[in-house]
C-alpha positions in Angstrom: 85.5 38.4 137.7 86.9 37.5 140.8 87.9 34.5 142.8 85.6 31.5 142.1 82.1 33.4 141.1 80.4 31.9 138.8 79.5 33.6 135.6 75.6 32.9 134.9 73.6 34.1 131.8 70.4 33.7 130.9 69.2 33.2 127.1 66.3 32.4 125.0 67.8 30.7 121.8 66.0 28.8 118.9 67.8 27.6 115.7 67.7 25.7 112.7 70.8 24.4 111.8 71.6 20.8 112.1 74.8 20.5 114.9 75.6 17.3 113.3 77.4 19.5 110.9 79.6 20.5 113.9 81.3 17.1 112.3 82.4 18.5 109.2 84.8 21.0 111.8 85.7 18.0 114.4 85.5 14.6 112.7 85.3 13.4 117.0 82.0 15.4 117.0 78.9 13.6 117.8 76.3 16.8 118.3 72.6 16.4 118.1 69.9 18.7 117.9 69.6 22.1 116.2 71.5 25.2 116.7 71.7 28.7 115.9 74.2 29.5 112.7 75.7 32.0 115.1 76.6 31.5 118.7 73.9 32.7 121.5 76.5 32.9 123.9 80.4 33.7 123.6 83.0 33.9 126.6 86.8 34.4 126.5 88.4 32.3 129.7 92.2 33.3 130.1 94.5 30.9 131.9 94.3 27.5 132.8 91.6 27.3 135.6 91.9 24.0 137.8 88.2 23.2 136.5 85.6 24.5 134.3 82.1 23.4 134.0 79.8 24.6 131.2 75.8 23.3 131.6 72.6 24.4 131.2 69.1 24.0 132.5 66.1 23.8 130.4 62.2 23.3 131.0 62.4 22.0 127.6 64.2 19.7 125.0 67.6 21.1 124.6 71.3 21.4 122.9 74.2 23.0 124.6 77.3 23.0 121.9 80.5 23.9 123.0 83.2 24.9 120.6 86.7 25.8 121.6 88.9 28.1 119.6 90.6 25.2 118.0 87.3 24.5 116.6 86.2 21.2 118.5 82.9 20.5 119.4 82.0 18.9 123.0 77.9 18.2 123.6 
């Protein structure tokens, strides 16, 4: 991807698992809501961008959990 273009994907995602769990992994956790048991969406980012925002928009209640590969949760 080049420059500063945004990478954009659009998914439909239902799940069933609490993401309070998320806090058995990172103890700092504090996740609500309920996610899939496997991720809907998965990106690599290389390097050590000046800023990243991750977000959603939703026409209904929803849960964006982010987990890093050190395993730490961010809602």
């Amino acid at each position: 991807m080049a420059g500063d273009a945004p990478l954009t994907a659009q998914i439909v995602s239902t799940g069933t698992m609490p993401a309070m769990l998320f806090h058995q992994i990172d103890e700092t956790a504090i996740c609500s809501g309920l996610v899939s048991d496997n991720p809907d969406y998965v990106f690599e980012l290389k390097g050590q961008p000046a800023h990243l925002g991750i977000f959603f928009e939703s026409e209904q209640d929803a849960s964006l959990v982010v987990v890093n590969k050190a395993r730490h949760c961010k809602r």
